[in-house]
C-alpha positions in Angstrom: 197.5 -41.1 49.0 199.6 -38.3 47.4 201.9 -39.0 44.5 205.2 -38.1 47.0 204.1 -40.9 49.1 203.3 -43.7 46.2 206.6 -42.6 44.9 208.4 -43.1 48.3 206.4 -46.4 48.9 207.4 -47.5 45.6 211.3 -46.5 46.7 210.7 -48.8 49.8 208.9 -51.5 48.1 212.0 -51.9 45.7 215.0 -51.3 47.5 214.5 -53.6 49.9 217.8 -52.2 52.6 217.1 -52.7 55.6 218.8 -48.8 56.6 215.8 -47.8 54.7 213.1 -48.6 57.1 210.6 -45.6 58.9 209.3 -42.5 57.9 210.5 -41.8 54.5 213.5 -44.4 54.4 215.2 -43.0 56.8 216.7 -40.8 54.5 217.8 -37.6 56.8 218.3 -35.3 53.2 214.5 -36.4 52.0 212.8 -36.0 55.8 214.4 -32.6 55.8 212.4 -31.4 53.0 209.0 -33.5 53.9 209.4 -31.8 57.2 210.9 -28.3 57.2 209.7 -27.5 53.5 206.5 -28.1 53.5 206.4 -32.0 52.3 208.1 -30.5 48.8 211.0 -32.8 47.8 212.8 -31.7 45.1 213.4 -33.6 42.2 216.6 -33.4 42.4 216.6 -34.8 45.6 214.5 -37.5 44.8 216.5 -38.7 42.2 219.4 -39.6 44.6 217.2 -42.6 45.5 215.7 -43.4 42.6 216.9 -45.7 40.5 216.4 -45.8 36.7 213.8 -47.9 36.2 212.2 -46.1 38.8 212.9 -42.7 37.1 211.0 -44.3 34.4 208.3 -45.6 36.6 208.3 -42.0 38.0 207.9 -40.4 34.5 205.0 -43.0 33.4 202.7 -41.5 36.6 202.9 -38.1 35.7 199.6 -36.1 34.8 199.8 -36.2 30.8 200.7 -32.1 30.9 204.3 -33.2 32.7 204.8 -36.2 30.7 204.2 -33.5 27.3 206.0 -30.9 28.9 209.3 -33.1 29.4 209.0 -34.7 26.1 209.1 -31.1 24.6 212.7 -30.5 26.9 213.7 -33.6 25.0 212.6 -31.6 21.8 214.3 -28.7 22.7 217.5 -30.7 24.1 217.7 -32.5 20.7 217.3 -29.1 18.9 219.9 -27.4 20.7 222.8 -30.0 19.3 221.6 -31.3 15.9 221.3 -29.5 13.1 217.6 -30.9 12.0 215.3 -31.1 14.8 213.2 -34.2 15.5 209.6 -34.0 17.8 210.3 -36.8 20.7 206.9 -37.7 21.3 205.5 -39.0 25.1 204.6 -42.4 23.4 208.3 -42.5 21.7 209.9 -41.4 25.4 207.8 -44.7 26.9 209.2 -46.6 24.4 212.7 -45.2 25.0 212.8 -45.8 28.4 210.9 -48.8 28.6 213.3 -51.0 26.0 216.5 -48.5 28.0 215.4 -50.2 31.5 215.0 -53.5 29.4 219.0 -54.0 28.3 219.8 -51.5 31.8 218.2 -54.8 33.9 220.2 -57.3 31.7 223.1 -55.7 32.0 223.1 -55.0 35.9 222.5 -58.7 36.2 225.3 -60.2 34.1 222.5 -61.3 31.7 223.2 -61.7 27.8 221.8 -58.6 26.2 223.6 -58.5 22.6 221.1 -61.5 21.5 218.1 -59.9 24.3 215.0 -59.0 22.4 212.4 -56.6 24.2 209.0 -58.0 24.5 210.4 -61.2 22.3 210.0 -59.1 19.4 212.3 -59.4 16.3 212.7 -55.5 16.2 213.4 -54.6 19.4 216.9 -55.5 20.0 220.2 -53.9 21.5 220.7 -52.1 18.1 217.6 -50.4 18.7 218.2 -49.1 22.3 221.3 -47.7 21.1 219.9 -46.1 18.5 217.0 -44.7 21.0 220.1 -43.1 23.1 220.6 -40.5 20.1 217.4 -39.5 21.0 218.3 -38.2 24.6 221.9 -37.7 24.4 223.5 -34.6 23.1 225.1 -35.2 19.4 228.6 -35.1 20.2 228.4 -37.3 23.4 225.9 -40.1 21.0 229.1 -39.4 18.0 231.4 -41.2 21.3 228.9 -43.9 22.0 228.2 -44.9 18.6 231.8 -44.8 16.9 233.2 -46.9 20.5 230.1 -48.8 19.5 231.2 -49.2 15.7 234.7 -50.0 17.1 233.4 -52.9 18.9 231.6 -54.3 16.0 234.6 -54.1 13.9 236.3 -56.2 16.5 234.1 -58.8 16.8 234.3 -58.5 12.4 237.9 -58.6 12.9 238.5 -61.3 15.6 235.5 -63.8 15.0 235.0 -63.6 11.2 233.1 -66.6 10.9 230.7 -65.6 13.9 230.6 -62.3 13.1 227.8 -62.2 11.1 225.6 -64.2 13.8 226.3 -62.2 16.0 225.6 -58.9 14.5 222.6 -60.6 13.0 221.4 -61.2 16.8 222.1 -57.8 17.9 220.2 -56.1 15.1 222.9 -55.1 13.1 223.8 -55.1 9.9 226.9 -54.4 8.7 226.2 -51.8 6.1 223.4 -49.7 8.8 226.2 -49.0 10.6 228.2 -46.6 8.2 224.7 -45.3 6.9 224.0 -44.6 10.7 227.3 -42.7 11.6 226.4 -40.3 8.3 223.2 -39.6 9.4 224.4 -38.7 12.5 227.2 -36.3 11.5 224.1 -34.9 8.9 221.5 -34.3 11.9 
């Protein structure tokens, strides 16, 4: 079975709408292309129906020469917006996305991600996947997320003083990372 077709099962398997059913979903856009071009779908195109865990899924079946050669556009994409340049590795990018589809599946589900830790593991918490957005987010647009981040923490500082700490604690955080973080940052 070719990888187009896995991936399209896998679409199917997922998704679960009942429009979806027959050759390729039943998406007119994606039979177009399987049947006047040649059975070449786009990526592009594909990406309409894919949703991000299975962009991830997608990116974790690739031969290892894709999977290197997007982790070096991440390289180059980080490059071209901070000031230091930092290698994002295939195994950091699995990482990435895994613990990204993690808190993205919590939060699509009205689940409690602040306290959520990835695998049950102490260091893998929503702190971390924020910080794993710097990787594959321009500076200026991660500078936004982080300071509407920071703002939010000084809320919760602010508002709950004596649960504060807990909960910062549970998220990851601690107080004094947070300006370190910004200045490293505005330094990359």
């Amino acid at each position: 079975m070719a990888l187009i077709d896995k991936v399209f099962k896998r679409i199917l398997e997922l998704d679960g709408n009942p429009r979806n059913r027959g050759d390729y979903g039943g998406k007119a856009y994606i039979r177009h292309c399987m049947e006047d071009h040649n059975g070449q779908v786009p990526l592009w195109v594909l990406a309409n129906d894919l949703s991000f865990g299975q962009t991830v899924w997608f990116f974790q079946v690739q031969s290892p020469a894709v999977r290197l050669a997007v982790a070096e556009s991440f390289t180059g994409l980080y490059a071209d917006t901070h000031d230091r340049p930092r290698r994002i590795t295939i195994k950091r990018l699995d990482s990435i996305f895994n613990r990204l589809v993690f808190y993205r599946n919590l939060c699509a589900h009205d689940e409690r991600c602040y306290c959520a830790r990835y695998d049950g593991r102490a260091n893998e918490n929503v702190y971390q996947a924020i910080g794993d957005l710097g990787y594959l987010l321009d500076k200026d647009d991660y500078l936004e997320l982080f300071g509407r981040f920071s703002a939010l923490v000084a809320r919760v500082t602010s508002t709950m003083p004596s649960w504060s700490q807990a909960i910062l604690s549970a998220m990851g955080v601690r107080e004094r990372e947070l300006a370190d973080r910004a200045e490293i940052i505005l330094r990359s």
